[in-house]
C-alpha positions as CSV (number, residue, x, y, z in Angstrom):
1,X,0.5,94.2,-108.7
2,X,-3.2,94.7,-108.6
3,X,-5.0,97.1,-110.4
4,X,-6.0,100.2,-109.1
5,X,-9.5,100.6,-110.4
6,X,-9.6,97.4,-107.3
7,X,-8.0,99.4,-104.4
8,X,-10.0,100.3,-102.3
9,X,-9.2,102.6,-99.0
10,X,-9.1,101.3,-95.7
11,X,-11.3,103.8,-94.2
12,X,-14.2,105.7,-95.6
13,X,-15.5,109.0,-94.7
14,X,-19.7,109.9,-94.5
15,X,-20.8,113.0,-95.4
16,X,-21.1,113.4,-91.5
17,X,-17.4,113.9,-91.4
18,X,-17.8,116.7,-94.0
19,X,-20.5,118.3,-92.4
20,X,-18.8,118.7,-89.1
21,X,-16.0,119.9,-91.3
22,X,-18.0,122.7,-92.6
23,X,-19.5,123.4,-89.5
24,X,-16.2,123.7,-87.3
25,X,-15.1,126.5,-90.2
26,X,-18.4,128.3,-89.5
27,X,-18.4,128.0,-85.8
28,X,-22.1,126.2,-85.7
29,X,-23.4,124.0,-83.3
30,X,-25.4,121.0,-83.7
31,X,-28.3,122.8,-82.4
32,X,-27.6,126.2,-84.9
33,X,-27.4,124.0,-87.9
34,X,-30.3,122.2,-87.0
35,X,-32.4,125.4,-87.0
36,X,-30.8,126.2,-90.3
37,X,-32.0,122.9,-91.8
38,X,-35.3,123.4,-89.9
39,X,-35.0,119.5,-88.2
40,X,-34.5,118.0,-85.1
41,X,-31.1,117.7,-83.8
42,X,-31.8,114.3,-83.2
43,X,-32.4,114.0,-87.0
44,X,-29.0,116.1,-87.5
45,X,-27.2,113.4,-84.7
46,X,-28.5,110.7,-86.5
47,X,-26.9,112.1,-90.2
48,X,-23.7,113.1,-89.0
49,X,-23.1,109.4,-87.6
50,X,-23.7,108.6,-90.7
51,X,-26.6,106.7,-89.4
52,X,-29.1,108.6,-91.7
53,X,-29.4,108.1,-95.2
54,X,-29.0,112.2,-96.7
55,X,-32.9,113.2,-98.7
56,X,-32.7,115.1,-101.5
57,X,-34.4,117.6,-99.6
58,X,-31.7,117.6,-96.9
59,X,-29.0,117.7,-99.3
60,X,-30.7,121.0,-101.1
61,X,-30.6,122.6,-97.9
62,X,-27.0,121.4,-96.8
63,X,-26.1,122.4,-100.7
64,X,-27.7,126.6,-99.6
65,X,-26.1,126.6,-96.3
66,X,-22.5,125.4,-97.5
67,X,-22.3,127.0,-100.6
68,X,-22.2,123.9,-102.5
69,X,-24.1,121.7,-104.8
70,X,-27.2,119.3,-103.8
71,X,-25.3,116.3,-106.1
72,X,-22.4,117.1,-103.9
73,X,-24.2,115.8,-100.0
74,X,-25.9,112.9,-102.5
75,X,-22.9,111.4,-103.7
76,X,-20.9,111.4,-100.7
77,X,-23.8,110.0,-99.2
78,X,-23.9,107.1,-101.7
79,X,-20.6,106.5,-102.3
80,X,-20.2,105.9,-98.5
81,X,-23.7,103.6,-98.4
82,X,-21.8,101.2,-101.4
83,X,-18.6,101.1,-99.4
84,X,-20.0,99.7,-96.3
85,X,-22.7,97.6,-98.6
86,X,-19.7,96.2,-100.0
87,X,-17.5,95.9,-96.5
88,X,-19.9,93.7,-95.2
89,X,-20.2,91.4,-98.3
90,X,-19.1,87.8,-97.9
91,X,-15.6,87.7,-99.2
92,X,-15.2,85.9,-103.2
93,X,-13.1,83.9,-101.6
94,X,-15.4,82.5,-99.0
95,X,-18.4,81.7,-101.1
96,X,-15.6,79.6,-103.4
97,X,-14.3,77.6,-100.4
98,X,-18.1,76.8,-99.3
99,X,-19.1,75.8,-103.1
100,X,-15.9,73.5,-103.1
101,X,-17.0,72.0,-99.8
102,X,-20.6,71.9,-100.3
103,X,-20.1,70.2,-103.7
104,X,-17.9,67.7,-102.9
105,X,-19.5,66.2,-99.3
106,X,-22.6,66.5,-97.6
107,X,-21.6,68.9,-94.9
108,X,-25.3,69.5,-92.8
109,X,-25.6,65.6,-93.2
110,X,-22.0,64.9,-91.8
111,X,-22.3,67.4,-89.1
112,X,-25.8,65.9,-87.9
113,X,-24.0,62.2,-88.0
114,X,-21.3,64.4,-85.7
115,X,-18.6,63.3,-88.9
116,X,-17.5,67.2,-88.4
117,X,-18.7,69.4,-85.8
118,X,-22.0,71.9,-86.1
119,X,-19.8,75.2,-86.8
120,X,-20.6,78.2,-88.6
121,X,-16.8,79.2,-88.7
122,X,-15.3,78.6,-92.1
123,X,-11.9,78.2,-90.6
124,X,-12.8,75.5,-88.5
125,X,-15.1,73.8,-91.0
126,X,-12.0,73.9,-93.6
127,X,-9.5,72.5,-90.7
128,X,-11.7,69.4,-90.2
129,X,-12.2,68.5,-93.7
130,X,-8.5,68.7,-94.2
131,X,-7.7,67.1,-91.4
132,X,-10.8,64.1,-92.3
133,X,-9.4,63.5,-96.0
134,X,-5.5,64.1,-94.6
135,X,-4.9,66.8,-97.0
136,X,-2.9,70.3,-96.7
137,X,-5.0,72.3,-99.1
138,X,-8.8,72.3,-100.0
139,X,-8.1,70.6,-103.5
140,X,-10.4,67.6,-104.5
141,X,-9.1,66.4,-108.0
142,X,-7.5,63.5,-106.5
143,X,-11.2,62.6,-106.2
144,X,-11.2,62.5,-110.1
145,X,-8.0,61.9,-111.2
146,X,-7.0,58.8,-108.6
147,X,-10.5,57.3,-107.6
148,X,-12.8,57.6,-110.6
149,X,-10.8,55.7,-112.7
150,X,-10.9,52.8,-109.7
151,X,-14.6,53.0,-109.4
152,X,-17.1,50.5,-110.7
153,X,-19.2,51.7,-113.2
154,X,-22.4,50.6,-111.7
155,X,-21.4,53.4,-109.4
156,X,-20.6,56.5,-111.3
157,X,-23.8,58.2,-111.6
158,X,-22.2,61.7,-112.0
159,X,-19.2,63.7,-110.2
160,X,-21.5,64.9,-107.4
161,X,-23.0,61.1,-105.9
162,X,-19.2,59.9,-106.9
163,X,-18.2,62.9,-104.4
164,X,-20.4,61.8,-101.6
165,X,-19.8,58.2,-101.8
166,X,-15.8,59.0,-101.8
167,X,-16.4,61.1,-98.8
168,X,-18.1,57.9,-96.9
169,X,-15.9,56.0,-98.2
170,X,-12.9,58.2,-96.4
171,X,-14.7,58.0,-93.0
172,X,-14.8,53.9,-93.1
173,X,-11.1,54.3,-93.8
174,X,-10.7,56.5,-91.3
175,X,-12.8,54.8,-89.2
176,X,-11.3,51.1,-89.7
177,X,-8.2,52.5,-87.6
178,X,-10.6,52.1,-84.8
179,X,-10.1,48.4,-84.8
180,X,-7.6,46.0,-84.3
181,X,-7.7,42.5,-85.7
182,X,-4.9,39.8,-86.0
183,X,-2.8,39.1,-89.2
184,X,-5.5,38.4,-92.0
185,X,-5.7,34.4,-93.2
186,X,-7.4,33.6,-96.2
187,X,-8.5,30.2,-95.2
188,X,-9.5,30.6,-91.7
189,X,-11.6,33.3,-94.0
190,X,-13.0,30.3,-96.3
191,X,-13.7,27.8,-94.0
192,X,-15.4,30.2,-91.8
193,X,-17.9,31.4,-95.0
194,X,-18.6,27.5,-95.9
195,X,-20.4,27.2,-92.5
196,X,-22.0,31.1,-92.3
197,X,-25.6,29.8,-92.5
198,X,-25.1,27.7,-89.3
199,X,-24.7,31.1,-87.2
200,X,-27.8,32.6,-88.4
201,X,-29.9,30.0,-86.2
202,X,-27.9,30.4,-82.9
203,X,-29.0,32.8,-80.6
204,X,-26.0,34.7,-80.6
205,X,-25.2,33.8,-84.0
206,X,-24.3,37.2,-85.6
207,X,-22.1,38.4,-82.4
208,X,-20.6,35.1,-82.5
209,X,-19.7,35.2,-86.4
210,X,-18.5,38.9,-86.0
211,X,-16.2,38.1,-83.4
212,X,-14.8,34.9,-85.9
213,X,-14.2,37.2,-88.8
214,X,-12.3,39.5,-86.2
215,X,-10.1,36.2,-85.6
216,X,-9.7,35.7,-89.3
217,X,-8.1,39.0,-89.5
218,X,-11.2,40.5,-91.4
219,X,-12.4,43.9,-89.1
220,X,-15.8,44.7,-89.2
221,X,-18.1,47.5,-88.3
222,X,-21.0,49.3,-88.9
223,X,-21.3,53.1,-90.6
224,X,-24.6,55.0,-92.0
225,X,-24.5,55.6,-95.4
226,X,-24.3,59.2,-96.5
227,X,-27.2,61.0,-98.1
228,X,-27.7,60.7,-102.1
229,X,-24.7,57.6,-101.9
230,X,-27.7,54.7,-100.7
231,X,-25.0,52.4,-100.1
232,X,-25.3,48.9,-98.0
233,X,-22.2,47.6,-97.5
234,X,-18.3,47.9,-98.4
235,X,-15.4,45.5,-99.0
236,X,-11.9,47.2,-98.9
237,X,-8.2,46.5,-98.1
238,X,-5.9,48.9,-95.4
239,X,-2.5,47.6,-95.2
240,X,-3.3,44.3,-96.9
241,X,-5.9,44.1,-93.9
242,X,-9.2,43.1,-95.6
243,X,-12.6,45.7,-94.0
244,X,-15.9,44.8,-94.2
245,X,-18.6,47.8,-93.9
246,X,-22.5,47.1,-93.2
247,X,-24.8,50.3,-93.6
248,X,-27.3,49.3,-92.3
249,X,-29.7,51.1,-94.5
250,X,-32.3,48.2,-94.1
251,X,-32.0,47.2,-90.7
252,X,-33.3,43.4,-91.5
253,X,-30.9,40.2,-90.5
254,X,-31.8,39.1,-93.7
255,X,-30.0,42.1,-95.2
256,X,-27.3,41.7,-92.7
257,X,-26.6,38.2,-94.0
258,X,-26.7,39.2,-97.4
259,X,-24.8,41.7,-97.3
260,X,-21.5,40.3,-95.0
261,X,-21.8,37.2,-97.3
262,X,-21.3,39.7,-100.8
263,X,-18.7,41.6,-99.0
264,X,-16.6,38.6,-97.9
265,X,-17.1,37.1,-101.7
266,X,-15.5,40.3,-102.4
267,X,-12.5,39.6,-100.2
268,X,-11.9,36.4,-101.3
269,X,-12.4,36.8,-105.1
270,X,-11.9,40.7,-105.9
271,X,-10.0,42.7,-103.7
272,X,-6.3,43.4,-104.7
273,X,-4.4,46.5,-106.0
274,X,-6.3,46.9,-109.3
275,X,-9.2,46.7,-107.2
276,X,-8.7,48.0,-103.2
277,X,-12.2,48.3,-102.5
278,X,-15.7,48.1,-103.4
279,X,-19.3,50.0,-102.3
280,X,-22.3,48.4,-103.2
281,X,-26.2,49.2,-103.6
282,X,-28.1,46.4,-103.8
283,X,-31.0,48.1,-105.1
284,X,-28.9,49.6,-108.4
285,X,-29.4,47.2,-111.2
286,X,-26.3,46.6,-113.4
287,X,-24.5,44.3,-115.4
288,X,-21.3,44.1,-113.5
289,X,-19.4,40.8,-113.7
290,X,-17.8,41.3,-109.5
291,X,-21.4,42.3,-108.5
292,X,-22.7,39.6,-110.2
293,X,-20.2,36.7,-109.4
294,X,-20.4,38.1,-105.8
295,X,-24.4,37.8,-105.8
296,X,-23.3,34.5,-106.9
297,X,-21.4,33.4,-104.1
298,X,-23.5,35.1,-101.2
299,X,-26.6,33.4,-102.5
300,X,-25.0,29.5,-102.8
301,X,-23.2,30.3,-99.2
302,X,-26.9,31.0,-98.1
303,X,-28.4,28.3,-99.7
304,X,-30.7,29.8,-101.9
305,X,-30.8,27.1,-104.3
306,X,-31.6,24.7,-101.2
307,X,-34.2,27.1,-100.3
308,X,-36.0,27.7,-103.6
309,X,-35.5,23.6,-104.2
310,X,-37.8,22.8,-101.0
311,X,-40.6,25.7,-101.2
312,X,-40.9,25.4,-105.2
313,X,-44.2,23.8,-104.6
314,X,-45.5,26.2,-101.6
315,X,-44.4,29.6,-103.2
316,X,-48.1,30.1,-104.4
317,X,-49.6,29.6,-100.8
318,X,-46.3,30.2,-98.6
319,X,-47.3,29.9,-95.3
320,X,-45.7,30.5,-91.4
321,X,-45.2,27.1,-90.6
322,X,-43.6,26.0,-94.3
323,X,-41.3,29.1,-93.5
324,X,-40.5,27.3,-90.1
325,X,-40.1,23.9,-91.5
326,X,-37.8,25.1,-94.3
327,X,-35.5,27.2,-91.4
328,X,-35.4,23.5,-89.7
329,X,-34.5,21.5,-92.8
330,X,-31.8,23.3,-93.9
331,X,-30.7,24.9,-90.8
332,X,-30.7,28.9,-92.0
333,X,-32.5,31.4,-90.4
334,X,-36.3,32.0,-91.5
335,X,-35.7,35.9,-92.5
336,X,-32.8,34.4,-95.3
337,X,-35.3,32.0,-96.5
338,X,-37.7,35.1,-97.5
339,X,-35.1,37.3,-98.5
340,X,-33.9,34.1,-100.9
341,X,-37.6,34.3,-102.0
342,X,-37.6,37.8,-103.2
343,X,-34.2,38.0,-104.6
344,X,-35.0,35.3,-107.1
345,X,-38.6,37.3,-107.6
346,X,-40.5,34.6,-106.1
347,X,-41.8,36.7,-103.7
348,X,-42.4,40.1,-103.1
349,X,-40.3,43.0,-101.2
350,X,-43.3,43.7,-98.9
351,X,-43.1,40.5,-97.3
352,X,-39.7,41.0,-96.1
353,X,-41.0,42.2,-92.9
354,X,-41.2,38.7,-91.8
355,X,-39.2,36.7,-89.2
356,X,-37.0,40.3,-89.4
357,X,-36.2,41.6,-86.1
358,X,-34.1,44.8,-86.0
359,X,-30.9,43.4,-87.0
360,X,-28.6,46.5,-85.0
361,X,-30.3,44.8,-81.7
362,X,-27.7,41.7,-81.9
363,X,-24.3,43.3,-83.2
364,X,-22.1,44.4,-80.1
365,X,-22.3,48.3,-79.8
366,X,-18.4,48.0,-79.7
367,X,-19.1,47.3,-83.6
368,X,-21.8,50.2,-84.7
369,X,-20.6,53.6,-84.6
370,X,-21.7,55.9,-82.7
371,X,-23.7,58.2,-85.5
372,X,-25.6,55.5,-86.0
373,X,-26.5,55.3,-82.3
374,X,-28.2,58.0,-82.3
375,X,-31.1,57.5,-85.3
């Protein structure tokens, strides 16, 4: 039973009310009391609406012509001020929901991406985001209690980036069931990575290797990365159904390259049920052994050895056309042979810029979703 000190009535009265009280027992006007009170009776309207705030002046005079004290008109007044102070107050309750939202996703970046729709209705907000992480009540310590434990440590920076990279995480889950894709097989998978570098020179050489992983049973898409999670790409399983996520957060075909080739090493080396899935950041420097072994693989599938083994000479004095001769040699696509450069810090970040088109120009639309469209 609550406490009574927290009841509070459902309606309360102005002084107003008691003034017209006073006057009805009296037989006044509005315009005899207002000549008592020596003010307008527009001013005397306006206070028994309640819509004037009593003066200590006023309530001296109210307090002569009533017979009662000034304190009296005062407190009435202020009591009823508090009440409606307090009846228009956002709820307790509200402010906690919007704290437990607001802290665990990125709600103004998800409704600009159009992840949940640009309301200002609570209720509608809260729908959504039950109905985007498929729960029946706003309660996030599965977050904690069955994810952290599965996330690499590289990762964990504190509760609130773990929180946003869980929520982006749910959308590519929730996003994957856009796709369909045949049975998954492992060795269509491998045979397909051993000749990966021959796409990158063909023309159509990303749509064409998409469309191969697709046949593998591997789906494929991609989805911006959240703010605060700087994520690149994603390996997970669904159903024993293997995902591969690119973020696009450096729109290079160098990147692009890079990034499919760690996720797929993923796939084939990592992925199981003590690991379902993994997020990377390329950028984050840590001493993982997966990361590692899958930088590993993605760099031999891309031939940076070969690479590094040819230019070892020119690295000092790189030029265009050793670039070109290189791509030729080895048949890989110019923009890999910088980015093999500056991943083994032979070369610097800046010059990445080179030979790198804008790699969301050659991956099917049917592929990139739509939030990403619209940057």
């Amino acid at each position: 039973m609550e406490s009574i000190k927290y009841l509070r009535a459902a309606k309360k009265f102005g002084p107003g009310y008691f003034i017209r009280e006073q006057m009805e027992i009296r037989g006044w006007v509005q315009e005899e009391l207002a000549d008592i009170l020596g003010i307008s009776v527009k001013h005397l309207s306006s206070i028994l609406l309640d819509k004037q705030p009593i003066s200590i002046e006023n309530a001296r005079k109210l307090a002569i012509a009533f017979n009662t004290s000034a304190q009296y008109w005062l407190n009435l007044d202020n009591d009823y001020r508090l009440w409606m102070e307090e009846e228009t107050q956002v709820p307790i309750s509200v402010v906690e929901d919007k704290v437990s939202l607001y802290s665990r996703m990125p709600i103004r970046d998800m409704m600009k991406k159009g992840w949940l729709s640009n309301t200002k209705e609570l209720e509608v907000l809260i729908k959504e985001v039950k109905n985007f992480w498929g729960i029946r009540d706003l309660e996030f310590s599965f977050i904690d209690n069955e994810w952290l434990p599965l996330w690499k440590k590289s990762q964990i920076y504190n509760q609130f980036s773990v929180s946003y990279a869980a929520t982006w995480y749910q959308m590519a889950r929730n996003y994957s069931q856009s796709f369909s894709t045949p049975p998954y097989r492992k060795e269509t998978l491998e045979r397909l990575f051993t000749h990966i570098t021959d796409y990158t020179t063909r023309s159509s050489g990303i749509e064409q290797f998409i469309h191969e992983l697709n046949n593998c049973g591997v789906k494929f898409f991609v989805l911006p990365h959240l703010e605060k999670t700087y994520l690149d790409g994603a390996a997970f399983l669904m159903k024993d159904t293997p995902i591969v996520v690119y973020t696009a957060r450096y729109k290079r075909i160098d990147n692009f390259w890079f990034t499919v080739a760690h996720e797929i090493a993923h796939i084939l080396r990592h992925l199981n049920e003590d690991t379902p899935f993994v997020l990377d950041n390329f950028r984050e420097v840590n001493n993982d052994k997966l990361e590692d072994e899958a930088n590993k693989i993605a760099a031999r599938q891309l031939k940076h050895n070969e690479i590094l083994a040819f230019l070892e000479s020119s690295t000092n004095y790189l030029t265009v056309s050793r670039v070109t001769e290189c791509s030729k040699v080895l048949n890989v696509h110019p923009s890999i042979i910088i980015g093999a450069l500056a991943f083994n810090k032979k070369l610097s970040y800046r010059n990445q810029s080179l030979f790198n088109e804008n790699v969301l120009e050659f991956i099917p639309g049917q592929f990139i979703h739509d939030s990403l469209k619209k940057d």
